[in-house]
C-alpha positions as CSV (number, residue, x, y, z in Angstrom):
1,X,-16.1,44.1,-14.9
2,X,-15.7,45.7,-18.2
3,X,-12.3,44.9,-20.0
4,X,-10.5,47.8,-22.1
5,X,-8.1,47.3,-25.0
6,X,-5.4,47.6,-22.5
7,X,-6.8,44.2,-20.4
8,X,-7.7,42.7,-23.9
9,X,-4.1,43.0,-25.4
10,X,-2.7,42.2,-21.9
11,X,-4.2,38.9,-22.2
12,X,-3.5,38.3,-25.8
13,X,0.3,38.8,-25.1
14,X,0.4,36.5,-22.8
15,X,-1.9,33.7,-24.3
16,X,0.8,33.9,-27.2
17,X,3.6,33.5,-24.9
18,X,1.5,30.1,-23.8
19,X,1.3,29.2,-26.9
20,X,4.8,30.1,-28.2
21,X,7.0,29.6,-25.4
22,X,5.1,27.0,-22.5
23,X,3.0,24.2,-25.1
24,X,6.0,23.5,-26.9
25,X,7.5,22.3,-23.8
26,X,4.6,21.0,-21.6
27,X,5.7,16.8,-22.5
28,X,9.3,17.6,-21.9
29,X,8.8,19.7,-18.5
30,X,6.1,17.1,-17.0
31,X,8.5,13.9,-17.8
32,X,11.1,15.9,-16.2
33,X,8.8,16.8,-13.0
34,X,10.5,20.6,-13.2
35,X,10.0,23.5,-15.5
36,X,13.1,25.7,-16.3
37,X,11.9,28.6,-13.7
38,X,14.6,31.2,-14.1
39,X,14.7,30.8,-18.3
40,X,10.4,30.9,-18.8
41,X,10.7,34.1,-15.7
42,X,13.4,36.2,-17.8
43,X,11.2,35.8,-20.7
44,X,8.2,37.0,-19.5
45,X,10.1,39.9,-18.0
46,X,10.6,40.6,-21.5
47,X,7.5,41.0,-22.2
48,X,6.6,43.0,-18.5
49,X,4.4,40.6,-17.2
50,X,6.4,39.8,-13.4
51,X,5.5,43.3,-12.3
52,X,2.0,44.2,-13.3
53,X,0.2,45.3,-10.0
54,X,3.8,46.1,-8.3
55,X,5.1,49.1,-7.3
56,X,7.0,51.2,-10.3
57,X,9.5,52.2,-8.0
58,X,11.0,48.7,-8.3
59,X,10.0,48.2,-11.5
60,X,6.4,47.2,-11.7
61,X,3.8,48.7,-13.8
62,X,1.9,50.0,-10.9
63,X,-1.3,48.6,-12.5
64,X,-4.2,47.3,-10.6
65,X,-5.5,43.7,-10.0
66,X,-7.7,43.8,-13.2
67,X,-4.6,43.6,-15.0
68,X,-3.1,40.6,-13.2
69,X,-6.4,38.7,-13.5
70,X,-5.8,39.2,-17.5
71,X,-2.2,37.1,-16.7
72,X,-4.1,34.6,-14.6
73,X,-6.8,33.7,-17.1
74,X,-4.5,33.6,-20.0
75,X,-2.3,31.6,-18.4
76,X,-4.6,29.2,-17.7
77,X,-4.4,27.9,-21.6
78,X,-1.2,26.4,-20.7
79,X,-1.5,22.4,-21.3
80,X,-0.5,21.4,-17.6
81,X,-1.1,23.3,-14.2
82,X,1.9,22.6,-12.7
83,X,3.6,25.7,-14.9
84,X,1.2,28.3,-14.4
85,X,1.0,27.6,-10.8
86,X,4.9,28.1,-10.4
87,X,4.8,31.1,-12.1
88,X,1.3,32.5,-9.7
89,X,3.3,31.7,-7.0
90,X,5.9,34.1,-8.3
91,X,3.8,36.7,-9.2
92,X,0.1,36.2,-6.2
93,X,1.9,34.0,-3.7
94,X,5.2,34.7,-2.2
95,X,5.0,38.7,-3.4
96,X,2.2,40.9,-2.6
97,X,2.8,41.0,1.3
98,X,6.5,42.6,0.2
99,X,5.2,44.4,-2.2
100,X,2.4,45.9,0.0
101,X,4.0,45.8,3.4
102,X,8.4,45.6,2.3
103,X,10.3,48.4,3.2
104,X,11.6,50.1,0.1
105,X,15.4,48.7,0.6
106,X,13.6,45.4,0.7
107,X,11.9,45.3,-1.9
108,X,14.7,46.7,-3.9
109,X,16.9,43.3,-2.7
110,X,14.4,40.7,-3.3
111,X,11.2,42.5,-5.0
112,X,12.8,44.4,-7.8
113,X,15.4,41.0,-9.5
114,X,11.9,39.1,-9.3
115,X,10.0,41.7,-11.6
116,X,13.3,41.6,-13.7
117,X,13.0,37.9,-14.0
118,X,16.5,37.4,-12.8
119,X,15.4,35.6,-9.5
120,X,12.8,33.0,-8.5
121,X,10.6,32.7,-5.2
122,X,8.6,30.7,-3.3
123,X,6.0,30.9,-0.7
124,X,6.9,29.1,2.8
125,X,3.7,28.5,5.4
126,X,2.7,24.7,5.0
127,X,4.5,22.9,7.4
128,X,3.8,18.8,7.9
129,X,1.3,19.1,10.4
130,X,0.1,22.5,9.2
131,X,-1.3,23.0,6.2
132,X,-4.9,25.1,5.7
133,X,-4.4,25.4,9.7
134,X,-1.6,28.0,9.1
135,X,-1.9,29.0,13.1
136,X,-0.3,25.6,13.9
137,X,3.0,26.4,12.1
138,X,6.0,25.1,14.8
139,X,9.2,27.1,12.8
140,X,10.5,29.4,15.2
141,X,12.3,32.9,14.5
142,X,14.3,34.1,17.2
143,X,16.6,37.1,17.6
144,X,20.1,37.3,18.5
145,X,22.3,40.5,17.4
146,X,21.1,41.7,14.6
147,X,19.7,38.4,13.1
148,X,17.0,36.2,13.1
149,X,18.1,32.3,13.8
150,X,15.4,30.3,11.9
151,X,14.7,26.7,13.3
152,X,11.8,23.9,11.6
153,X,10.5,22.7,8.3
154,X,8.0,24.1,5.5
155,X,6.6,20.9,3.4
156,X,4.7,21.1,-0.4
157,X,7.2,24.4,-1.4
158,X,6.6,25.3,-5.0
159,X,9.2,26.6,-6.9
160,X,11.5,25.0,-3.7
161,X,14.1,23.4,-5.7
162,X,15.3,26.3,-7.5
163,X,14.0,29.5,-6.0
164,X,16.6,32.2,-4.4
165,X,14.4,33.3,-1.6
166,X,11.1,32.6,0.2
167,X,8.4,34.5,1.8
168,X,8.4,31.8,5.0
169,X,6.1,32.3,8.4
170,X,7.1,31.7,11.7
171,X,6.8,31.9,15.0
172,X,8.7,34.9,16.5
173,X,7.1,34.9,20.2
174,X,5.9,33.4,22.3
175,X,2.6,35.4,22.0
176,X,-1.2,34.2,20.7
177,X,-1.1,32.1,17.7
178,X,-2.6,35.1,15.3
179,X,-0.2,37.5,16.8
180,X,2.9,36.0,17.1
181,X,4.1,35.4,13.6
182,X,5.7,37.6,11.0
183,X,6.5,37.1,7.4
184,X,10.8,37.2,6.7
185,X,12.5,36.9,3.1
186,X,15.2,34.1,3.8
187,X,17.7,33.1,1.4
188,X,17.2,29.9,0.5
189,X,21.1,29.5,-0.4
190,X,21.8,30.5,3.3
191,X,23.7,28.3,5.4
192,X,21.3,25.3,7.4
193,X,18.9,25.4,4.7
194,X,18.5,21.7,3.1
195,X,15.9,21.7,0.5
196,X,16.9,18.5,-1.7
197,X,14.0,16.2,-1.3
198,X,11.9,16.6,-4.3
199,X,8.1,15.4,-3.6
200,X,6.6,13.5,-5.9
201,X,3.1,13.7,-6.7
202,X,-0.3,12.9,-7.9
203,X,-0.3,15.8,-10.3
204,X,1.3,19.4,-11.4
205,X,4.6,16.7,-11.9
206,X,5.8,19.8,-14.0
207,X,5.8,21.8,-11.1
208,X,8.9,21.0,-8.1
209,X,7.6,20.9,-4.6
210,X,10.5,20.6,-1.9
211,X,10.9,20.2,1.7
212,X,12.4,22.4,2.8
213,X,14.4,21.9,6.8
214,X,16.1,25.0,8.3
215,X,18.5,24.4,11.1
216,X,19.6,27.6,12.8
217,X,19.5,29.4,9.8
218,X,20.6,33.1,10.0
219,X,19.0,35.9,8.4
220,X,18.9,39.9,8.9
221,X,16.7,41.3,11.0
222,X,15.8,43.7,8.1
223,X,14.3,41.1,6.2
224,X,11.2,41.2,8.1
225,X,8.4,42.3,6.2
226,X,5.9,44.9,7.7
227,X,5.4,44.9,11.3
228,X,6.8,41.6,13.6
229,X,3.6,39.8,15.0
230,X,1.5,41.1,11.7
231,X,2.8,38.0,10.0
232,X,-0.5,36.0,10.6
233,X,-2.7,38.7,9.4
234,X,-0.6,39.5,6.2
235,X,-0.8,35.9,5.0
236,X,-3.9,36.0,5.0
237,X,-4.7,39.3,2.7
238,X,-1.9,37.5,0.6
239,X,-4.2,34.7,0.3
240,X,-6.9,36.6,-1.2
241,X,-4.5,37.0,-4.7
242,X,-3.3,33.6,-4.3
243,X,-6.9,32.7,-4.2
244,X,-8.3,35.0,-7.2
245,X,-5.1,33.8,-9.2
246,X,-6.1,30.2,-8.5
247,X,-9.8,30.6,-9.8
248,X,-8.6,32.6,-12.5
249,X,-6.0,30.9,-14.0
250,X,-8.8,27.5,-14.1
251,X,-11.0,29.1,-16.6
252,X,-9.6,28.9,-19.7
253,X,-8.1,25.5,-19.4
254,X,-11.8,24.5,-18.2
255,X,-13.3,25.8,-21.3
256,X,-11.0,24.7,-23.4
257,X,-11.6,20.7,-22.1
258,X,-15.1,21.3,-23.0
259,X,-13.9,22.3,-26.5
260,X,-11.6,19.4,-26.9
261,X,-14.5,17.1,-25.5
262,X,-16.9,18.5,-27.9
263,X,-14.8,18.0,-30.8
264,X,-13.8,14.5,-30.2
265,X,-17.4,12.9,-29.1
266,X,-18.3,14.5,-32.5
267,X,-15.8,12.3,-34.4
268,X,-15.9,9.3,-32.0
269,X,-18.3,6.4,-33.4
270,X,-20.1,4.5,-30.9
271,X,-23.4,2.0,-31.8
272,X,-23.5,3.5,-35.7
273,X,-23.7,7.2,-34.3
274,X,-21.2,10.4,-33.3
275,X,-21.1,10.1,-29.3
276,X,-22.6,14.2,-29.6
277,X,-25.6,12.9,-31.2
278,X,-26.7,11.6,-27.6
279,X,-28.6,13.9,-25.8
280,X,-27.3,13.4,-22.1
281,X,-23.7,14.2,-23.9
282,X,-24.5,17.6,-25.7
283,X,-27.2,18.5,-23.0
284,X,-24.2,17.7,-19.7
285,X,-21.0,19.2,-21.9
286,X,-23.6,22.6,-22.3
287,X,-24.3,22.1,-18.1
288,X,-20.4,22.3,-17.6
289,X,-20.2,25.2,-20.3
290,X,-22.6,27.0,-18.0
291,X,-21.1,26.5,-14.3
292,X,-17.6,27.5,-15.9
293,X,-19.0,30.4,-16.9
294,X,-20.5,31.3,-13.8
295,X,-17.3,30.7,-12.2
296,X,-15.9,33.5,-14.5
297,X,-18.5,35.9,-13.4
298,X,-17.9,35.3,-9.8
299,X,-13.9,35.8,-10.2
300,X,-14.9,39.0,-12.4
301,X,-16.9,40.4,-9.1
302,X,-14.7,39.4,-6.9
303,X,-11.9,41.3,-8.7
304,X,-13.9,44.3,-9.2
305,X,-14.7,44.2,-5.4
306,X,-11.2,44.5,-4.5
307,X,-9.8,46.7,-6.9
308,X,-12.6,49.0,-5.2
309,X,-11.0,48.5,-2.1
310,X,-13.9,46.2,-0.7
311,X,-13.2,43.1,1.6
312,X,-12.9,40.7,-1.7
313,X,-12.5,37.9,1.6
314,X,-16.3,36.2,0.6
315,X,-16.3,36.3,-2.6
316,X,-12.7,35.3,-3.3
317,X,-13.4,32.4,-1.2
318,X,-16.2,31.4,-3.1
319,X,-14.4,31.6,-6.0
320,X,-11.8,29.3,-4.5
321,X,-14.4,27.2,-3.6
322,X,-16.2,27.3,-6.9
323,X,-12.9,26.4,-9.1
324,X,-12.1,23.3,-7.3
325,X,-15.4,21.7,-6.9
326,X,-15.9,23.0,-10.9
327,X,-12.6,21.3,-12.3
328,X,-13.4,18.1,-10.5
329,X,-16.5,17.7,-12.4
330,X,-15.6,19.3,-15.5
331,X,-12.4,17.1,-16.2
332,X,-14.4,13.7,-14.3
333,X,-16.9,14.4,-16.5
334,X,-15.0,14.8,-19.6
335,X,-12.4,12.0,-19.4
336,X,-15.9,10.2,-19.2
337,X,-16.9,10.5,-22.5
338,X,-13.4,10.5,-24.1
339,X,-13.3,6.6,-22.7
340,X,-10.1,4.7,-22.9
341,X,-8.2,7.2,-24.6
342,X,-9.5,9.6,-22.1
343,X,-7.4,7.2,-19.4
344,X,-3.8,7.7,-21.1
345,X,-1.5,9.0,-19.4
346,X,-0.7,12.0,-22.0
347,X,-4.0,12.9,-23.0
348,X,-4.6,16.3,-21.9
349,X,-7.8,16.1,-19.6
350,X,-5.9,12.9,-18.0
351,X,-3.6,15.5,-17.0
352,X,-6.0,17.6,-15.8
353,X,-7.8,15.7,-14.2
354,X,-4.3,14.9,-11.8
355,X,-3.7,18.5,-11.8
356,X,-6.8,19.9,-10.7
357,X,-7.3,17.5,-8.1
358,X,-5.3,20.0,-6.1
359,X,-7.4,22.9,-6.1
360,X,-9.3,21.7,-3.4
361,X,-6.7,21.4,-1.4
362,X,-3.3,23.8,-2.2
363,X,-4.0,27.6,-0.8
364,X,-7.0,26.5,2.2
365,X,-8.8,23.3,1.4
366,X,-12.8,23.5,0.6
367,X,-13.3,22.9,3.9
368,X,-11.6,26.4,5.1
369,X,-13.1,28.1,2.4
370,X,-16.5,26.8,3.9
371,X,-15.8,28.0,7.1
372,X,-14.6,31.5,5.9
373,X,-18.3,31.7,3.9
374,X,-20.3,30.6,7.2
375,X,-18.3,33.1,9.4
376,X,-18.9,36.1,6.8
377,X,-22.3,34.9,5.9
378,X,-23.8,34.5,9.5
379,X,-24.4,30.8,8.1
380,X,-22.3,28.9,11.9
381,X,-25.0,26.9,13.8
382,X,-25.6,27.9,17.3
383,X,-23.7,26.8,20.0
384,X,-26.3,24.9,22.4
385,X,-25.1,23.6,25.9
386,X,-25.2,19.8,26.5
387,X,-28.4,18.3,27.5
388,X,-28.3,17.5,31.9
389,X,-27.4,14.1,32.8
């Protein structure tokens, strides 16, 4: 993918907003376990960087993915993950289905105050006992008058706390499990929605997940996006941005660990020499240097592919794939040979280390992402009948 002075600046605007206006706060925000969503969204709004690849009739910029994928990686020199994904699953997560599929009064409601930074959002599919297997969801949609009455749960919500609407899946027949859910913009200030319980976890602290429980909540009819029973489908072309923006916004941070590393085994004594001067250390911190790099090359393709208009499905997957397995043995690898200082709490590949734990697992485990590359790749072993008794 060849980058023009348009990507280039793109991505130096917003590393400078990192730097500026997220690093400053990254201690503060993690010790609090929230970032100030609405405050950090009406600032990049400022800036136009809510609305890159949406429609201009709302307000977007009408760019295409190339552009976003500029936002992603810069975004990824933020010192904690939990920030950058809140604001991915702004901008890849709970959007592009409305954005693509919305009718224009919808996305005039919810779509346009997002790009303007005046509203939050989340994305609402994992449920307790559904997570990468999204055709198990159990909340229900059903009509009655002119409303949809919304009954169950949605579990590890980011953004839940303090976003003003969510893109949520359910069930609204009684139909096949891949075509019988649709996507609907609820409220999430309507009446029967509780989402006070705060999760607390391993990593992203700066980042509030919520559970969120709906009891006959009401919304319009109108607020469905795209076609009912398409609900299943559009999550999962949604998925493919939530997936490029995940891989994306890992490389810089990834790099920069390796930097950091580099630096500080080159001042670090240890047995009357620099910690560099061993060769397993420079030769495995160049190995890392090398698969991140790779990874960057496959995210590159991938986003070319779709901006084409290809089926990005293989390759984004593999790129999802790639970024999880990378950032577990890139920041293993480096809190390694930072030692004990690498083990406080603070120290920034400690914190990555927490936060990129997730990566496997948030947006379709490894093991989906497997699956999705043996389907596509011919690569599924034969079925073969038992053996007789």
């Amino acid at each position: 993918m060849i980058l023009s002075h348009e990507h280039k600046e793109l991505y130096r605007t917003v590393r400078k907003f990192v730097t500026d206006e997220l690093n400053p706060h990254v201690a503060q925000w993690e010790k609090d376990g929230i970032w100030p969503a609405h405050e950090v969204l009406k600032k990049m709004a400022t800036l136009g960087l809510l609305g890159i690849n949406k429609p201009e009739a709302v307000g977007g910029q009408g760019l295409d993915y190339s552009y976003q994928l500029m936002l992603a990686q810069a975004l990824g020199n933020c010192l904690c993950g939990g920030v950058p994904m809140g604001i991915g699953v702004v901008t890849d997560m709970a959007t592009p289905a409305l954005a693509r599929f919305g009718s224009i009064e919808l996305q005039r409601e919810y779509l346009a105050p997002v790009i303007a930074g005046e509203q939050c959002c989340s994305i609402a599919v994992s449920e307790a006992g559904a997570g990468s297997d999204v055709a198990s969801i159990k909340t229900t949609a059903r009509k009655d008058g002119g409303d949809y009455v919304i009954t169950g749960s949605k579990m590890w919500i980011t953004n839940g706390t303090q976003s003003d609407w969510a893109c949520l899946l359910a069930n609204t027949s009684e139909g096949r499990v891949h075509q019988n859910k649709s996507l609907i913009v609820v409220p999430l200030d309507a009446k029967g929605i509780d989402r006070k319980t705060k999760l607390d976890k391993l990593g992203m602290r700066s980042s509030d997940t919520a559970m969120i429980f709906l009891d006959e909540v009401r919304v319009p009819q109108r607020n469905l996006i795209g076609q009912e029973g398409m609900g299943f489908v559009y999550q999962m072309m949604q998925f493919q941005e939530e997936r490029l923006f995940g891989a994306a916004s890992g490389i810089d941070g990834l790099f920069n660990l390796i930097d950091e590393t580099t630096e500080y085994t080159r001042q670090r004594q240890a047995f009357g020499q620099n910690v560099l001067d061993n060769q397993y250390v420079h030769f495995r911190l160049a190995e890392l240097r090398t698969e991140v790099t790779a990874l960057k090359a496959l995210v590159y393709q991938a986003t070319e592919d779709y901006v084409a208009g290809q089926d990005a499905t293989l390759l984004a997957s593999m790129a999802k794939l790639k970024i999880g397995r990378v950032a577990r043995e890139v920041t293993d690898a480096c809190l390694q040979f930072w030692g004990g200082q690498g083990f406080m709490w603070d120290n920034n590949v400690a914190r990555a280390y927490r936060d990129t734990r997730l990566v496997s697992i948030g947006g379709g485990a490894d093991e989906i992402m497997l699956g999705i590359i043996c389907k596509l790749t011919g690569t599924l072993p034969s079925k073969r009948k038992p053996a007789a008794a």
